[in-house]
C-alpha positions as a Markdown table, in Angstrom:
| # | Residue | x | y | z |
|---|---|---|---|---|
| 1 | Unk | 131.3 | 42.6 | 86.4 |
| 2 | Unk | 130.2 | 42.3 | 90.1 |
| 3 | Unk | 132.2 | 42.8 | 93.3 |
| 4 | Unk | 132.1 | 38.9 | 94.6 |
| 5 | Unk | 135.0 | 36.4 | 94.1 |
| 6 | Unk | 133.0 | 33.4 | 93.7 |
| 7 | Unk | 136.6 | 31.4 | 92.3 |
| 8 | Unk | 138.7 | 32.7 | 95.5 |
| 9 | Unk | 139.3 | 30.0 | 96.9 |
| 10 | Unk | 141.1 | 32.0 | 100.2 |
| 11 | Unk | 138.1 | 34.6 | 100.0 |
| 12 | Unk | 135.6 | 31.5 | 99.6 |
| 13 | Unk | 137.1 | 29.9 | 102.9 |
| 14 | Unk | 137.0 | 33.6 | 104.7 |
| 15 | Unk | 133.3 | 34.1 | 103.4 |
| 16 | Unk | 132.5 | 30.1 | 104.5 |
| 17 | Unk | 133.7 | 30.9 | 108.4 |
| 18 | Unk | 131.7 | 34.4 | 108.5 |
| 19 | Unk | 128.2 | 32.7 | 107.1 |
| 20 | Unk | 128.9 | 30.1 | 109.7 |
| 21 | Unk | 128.5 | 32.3 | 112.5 |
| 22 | Unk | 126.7 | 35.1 | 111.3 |
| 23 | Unk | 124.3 | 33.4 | 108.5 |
| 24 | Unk | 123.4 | 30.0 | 108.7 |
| 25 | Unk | 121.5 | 30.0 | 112.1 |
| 26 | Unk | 118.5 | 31.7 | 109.5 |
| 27 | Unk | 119.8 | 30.6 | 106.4 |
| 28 | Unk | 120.7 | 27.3 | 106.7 |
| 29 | Unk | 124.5 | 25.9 | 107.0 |
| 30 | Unk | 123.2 | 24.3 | 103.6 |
| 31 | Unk | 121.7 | 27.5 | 102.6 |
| 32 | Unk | 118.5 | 26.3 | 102.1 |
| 33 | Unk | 116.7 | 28.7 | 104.3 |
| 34 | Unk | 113.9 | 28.4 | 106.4 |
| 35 | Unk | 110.4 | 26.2 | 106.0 |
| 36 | Unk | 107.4 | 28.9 | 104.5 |
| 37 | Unk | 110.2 | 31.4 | 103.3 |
| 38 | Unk | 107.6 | 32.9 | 100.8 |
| 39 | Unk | 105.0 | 33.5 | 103.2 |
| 40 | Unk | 104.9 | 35.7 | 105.9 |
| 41 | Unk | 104.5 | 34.2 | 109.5 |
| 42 | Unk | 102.0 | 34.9 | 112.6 |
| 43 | Unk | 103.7 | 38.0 | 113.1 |
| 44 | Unk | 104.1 | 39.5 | 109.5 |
| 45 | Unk | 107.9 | 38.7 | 109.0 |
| 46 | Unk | 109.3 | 36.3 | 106.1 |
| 47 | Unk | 111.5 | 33.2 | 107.4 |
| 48 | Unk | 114.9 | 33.5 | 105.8 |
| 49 | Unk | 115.2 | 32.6 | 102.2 |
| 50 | Unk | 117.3 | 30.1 | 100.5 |
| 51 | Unk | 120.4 | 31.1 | 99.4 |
| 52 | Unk | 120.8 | 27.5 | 97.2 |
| 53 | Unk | 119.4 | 27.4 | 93.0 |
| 54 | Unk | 115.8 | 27.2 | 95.2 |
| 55 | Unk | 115.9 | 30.7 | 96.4 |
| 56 | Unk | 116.1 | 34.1 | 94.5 |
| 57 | Unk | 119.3 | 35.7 | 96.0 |
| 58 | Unk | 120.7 | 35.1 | 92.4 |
| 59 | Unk | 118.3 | 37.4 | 90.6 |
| 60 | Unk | 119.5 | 40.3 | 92.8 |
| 61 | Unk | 123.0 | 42.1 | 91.4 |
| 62 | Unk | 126.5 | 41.6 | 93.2 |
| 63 | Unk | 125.7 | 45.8 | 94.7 |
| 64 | Unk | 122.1 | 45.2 | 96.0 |
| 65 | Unk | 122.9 | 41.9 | 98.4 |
| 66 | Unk | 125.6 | 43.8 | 99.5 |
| 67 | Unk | 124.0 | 46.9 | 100.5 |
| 68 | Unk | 121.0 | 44.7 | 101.8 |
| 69 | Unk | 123.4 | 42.7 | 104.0 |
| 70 | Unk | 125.7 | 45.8 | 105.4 |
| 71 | Unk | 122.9 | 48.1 | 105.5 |
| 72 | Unk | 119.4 | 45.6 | 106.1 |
| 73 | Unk | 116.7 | 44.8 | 103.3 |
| 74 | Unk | 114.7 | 48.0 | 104.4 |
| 75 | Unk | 116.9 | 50.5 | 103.9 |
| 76 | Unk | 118.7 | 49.1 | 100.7 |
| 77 | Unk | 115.5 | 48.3 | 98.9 |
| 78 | Unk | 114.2 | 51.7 | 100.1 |
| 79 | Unk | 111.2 | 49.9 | 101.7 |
| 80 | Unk | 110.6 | 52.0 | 105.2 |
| 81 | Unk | 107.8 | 49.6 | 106.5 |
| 82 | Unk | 109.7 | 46.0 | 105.6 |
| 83 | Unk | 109.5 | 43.8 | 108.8 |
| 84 | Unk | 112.2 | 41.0 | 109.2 |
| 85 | Unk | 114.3 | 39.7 | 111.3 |
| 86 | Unk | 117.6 | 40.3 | 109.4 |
| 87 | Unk | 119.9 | 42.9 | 111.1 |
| 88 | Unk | 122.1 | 45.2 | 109.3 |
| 89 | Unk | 125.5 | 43.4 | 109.6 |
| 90 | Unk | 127.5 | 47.4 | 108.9 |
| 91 | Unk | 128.2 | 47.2 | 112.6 |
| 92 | Unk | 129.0 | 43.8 | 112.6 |
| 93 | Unk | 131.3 | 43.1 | 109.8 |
| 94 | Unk | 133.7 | 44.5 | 107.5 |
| 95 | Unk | 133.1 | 45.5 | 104.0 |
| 96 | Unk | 135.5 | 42.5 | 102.8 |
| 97 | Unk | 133.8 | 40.2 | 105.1 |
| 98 | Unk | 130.3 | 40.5 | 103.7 |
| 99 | Unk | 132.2 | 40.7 | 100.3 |
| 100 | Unk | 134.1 | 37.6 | 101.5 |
| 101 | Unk | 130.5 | 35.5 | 102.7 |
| 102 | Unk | 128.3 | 36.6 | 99.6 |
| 103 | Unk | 131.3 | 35.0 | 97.9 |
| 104 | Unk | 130.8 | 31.6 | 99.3 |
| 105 | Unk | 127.4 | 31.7 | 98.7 |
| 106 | Unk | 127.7 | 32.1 | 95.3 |
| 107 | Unk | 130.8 | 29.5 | 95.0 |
| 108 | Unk | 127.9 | 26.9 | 96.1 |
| 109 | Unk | 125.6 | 28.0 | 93.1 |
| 110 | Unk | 125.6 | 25.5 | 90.1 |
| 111 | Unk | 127.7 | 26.7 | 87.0 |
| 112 | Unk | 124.7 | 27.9 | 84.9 |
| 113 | Unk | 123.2 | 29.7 | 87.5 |
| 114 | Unk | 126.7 | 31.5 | 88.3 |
| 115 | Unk | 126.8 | 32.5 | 84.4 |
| 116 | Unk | 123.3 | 34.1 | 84.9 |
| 117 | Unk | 124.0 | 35.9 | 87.7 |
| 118 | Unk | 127.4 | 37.1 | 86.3 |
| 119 | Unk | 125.0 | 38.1 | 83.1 |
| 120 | Unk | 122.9 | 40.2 | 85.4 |
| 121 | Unk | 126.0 | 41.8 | 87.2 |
| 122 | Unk | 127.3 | 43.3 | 83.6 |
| 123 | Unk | 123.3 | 44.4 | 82.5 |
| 124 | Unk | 123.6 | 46.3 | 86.0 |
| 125 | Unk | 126.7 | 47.9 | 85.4 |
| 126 | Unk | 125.5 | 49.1 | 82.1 |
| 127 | Unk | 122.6 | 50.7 | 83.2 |
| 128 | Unk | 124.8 | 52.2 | 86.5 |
| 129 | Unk | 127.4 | 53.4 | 84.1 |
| 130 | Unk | 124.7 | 55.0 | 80.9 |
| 131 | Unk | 122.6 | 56.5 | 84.0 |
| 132 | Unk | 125.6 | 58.9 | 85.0 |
């Protein structure tokens, strides 16, 4: 299993009010990102992704889009000379808060996609586990 609570409803409504104000200015209060997200701009950085059935948030485990929101995309994807404009939200916000907004975000997604991304969590945690 993964570390979201996607059928919270109190950790849904926490993880709502912390995308509000820390998310959706990039991300959309709709999640559906920003125009040209899969091309970089001018200046070599990718808009924000979707985080809606458009975008490919889902494909990433419950333990990656944490440690890429707590600890930024460059460091958690050990890619040293990733440019965007995505802070590392560690200093920012709790653990449970990050928890809390990754939750909403996945509340949104549509049941099917939900079941595929639960699917992915448990293939993770098989790997994690037979890799000790």
């Amino acid at each position: 299993g993964g570390i979201l609570k996607a059928d919270d409803a109190r950790v849904i409504a926490r993880g709502e009010a912390v995308y509000v104000a820390h998310c959706a200015s990039c991300h959309g209060r709709n999640l559906e990102g920003q125009t040209g997200w899969k091309a970089q701009d001018k200046d070599g950085f990718l808009p924000a992704p979707p985080h809606d059935e458009n975008g490919h948030t889902w494909h990433h485990p419950d333990t990656l889009l944490f440690r890429i929101t707590k600890l930024g995309v460059a460091e958690a994807a050990n890619l040293k000379d990733y440019k965007t404009r995505m802070p590392a939200f560690g200093g920012l916000l709790t653990d449970a808060d990050i928890i809390a907004a990754l939750s909403y975000i996945k509340s949104r997604w549509p049941d099917d996609m939900r079941r595929r991304h639960d699917e992915l969590n448990r293939v993770f945690a098989q790997r994690e586990s037979s890799a000790r």
